[in-house]
N, C-alpha and C positions, 0 to 999 in steps of 0.2 A: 728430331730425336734420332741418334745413331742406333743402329741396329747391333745385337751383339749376338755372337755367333753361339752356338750349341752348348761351346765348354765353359761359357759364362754360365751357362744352366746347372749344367753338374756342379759349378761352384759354389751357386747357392742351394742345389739339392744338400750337398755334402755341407756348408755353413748352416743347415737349416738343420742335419743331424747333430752337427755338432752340439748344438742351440737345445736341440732337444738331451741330449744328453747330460746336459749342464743345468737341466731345468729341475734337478730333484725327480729324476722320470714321468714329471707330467711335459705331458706333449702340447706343443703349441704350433702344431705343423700349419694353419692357417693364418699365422701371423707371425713376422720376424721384427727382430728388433732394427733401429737404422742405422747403425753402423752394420750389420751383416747385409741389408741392402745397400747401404751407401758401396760395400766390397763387390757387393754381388753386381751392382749396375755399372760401376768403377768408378766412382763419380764421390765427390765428399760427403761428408752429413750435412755441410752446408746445404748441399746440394741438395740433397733428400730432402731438408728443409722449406727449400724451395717446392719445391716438385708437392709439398704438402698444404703450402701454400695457396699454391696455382688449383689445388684439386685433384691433381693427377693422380696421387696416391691421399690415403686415408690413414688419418695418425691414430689410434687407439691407445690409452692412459688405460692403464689396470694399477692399483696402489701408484708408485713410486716408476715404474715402469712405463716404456713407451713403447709400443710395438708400430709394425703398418703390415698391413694385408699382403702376402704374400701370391694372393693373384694380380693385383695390381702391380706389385712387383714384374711379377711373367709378362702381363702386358708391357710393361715400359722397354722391357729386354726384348719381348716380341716385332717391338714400336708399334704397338698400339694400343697407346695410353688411353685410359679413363674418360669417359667425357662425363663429367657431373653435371648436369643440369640443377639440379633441389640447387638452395640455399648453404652456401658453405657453414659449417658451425664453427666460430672460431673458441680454441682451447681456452681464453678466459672465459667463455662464456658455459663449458662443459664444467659438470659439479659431477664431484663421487662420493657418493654414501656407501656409507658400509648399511649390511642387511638391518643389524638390528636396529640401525636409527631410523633404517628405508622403511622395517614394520612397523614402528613406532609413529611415523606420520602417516602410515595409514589408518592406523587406530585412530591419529587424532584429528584426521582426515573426514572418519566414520560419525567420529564422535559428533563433530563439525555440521557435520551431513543432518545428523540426527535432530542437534540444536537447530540448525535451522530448518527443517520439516516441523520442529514444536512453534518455533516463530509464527511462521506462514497460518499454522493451528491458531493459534491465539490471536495472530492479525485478522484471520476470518472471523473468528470467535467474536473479538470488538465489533469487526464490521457490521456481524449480525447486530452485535447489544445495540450498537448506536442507531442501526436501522428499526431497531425496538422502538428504541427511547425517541426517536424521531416520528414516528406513528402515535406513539402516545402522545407528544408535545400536539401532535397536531390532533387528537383526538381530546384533548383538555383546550386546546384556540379554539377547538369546535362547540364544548359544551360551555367555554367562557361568553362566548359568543350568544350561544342560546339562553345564559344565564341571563344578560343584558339588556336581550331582547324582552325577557319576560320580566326584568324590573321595571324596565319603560313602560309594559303594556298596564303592569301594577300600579305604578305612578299616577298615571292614564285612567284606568280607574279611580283610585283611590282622589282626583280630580273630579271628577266626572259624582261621584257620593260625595266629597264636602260643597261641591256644588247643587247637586239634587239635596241636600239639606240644608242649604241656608236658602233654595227658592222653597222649601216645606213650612221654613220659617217665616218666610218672608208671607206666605199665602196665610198661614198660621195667621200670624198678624191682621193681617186685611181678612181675615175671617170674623176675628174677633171685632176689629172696627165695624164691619158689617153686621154684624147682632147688635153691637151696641147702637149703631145707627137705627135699624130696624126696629129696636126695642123706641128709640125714641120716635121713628113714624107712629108704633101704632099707641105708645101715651098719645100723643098731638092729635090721634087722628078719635082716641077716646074722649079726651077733654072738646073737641071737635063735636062728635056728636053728644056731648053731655048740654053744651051749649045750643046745640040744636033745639032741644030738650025743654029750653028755660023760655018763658015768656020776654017778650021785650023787657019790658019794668025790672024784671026780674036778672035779667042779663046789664041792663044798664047800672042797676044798684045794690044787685048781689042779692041773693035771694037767700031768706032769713028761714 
């Protein structure tokens, strides 16, 4: 980078009153356009172009307008240009909102923000219901369970009485065989001693 001497300075002090003066009286003494550096460094716009490129200087877009930093400027005329380290931003990728659509996606930014703090609400919310409904699920496996157990133990029972009532019957039964057997011991054992009873003659021929 060539060095320029003192009076290239004043030329863009003086290009930068100019600038100011032609601005509707607002001042932009931090930023000149680049044809007034491309004059002030001596060099084209191409050139400037480049140099914006490279990083050496910084392009700023206002509306329709294209400024660069007029320290960066002094540097380059100083030769001691810029050293940008950060990530260059390239001009397709730089967007200009005017305020009021810039307030407006904040609003809808907010708005944004809001729905989804209600979301995150109502995802918890579910999560609780379902950790509900999953405790209950398992609280109804539990008493399906215990229902089950106490039909089998029913069953089990109700087993265990139509069994103990057909062996009541069954005893029942051989009860009554047994009276009746008995009843016929003690005829046999009456007609027995009735016989006892009878003389010979009398047992032999039936006694009259």
């Amino acid at each position: 980078m060539k060095s320029v001497h003192g009076a290239d300075l004043d030329t863009l002090d003086t290009t930068m009153d100019t600038m100011d003066n032609q601005d509707n009286g607002q001042s932009i003494s931090e930023k000149v356009t680049i044809p007034v550096a491309a004059k002030a460094l001596k060099v084209s716009t191409k050139t400037v172009q480049r140099y914006i490129e490279k990083g050496l200087i910084t392009k700023v877009k206002e509306g329709t307008r294209v400024y660069v930093h007029i320290d960066e400027v002094r540097a380059l005329l100083n030769g001691q240009p810029k050293i940008d380290k950060s990530p260059r931003v390239q001009e397709k990728d730089r967007i200009t909102v005017d305020r009021t659509h810039y307030d407006s996606l904040l609003v809808r930014l907010g708005q944004l923000e809001a729905s989804q703090q209600l979301l995150l609400e109502y995802k918890g919310n579910l999560q609780a219901r379902d950790k509900e409904l999953s405790e209950t699920k398992s609280e109804l496996d539990q008493a399906k369970t215990t229902i089950s157990k106490a039909r089998q133990e029913l069953q089990g029972l109700l087993k265990v009485k139509q069994d103990a009532e057909a062996k009541a019957v069954t005893l029942l039964d051989q009860q009554k065989a047994l009276e009746a057997r008995e009843r016929e011991l003690r005829e046999l054992k009456a007609e027995n001693e009735r016989l006892k009873r009878l003389k010979w003659w009398e047992r032999l021929f039936g006694r009259k």
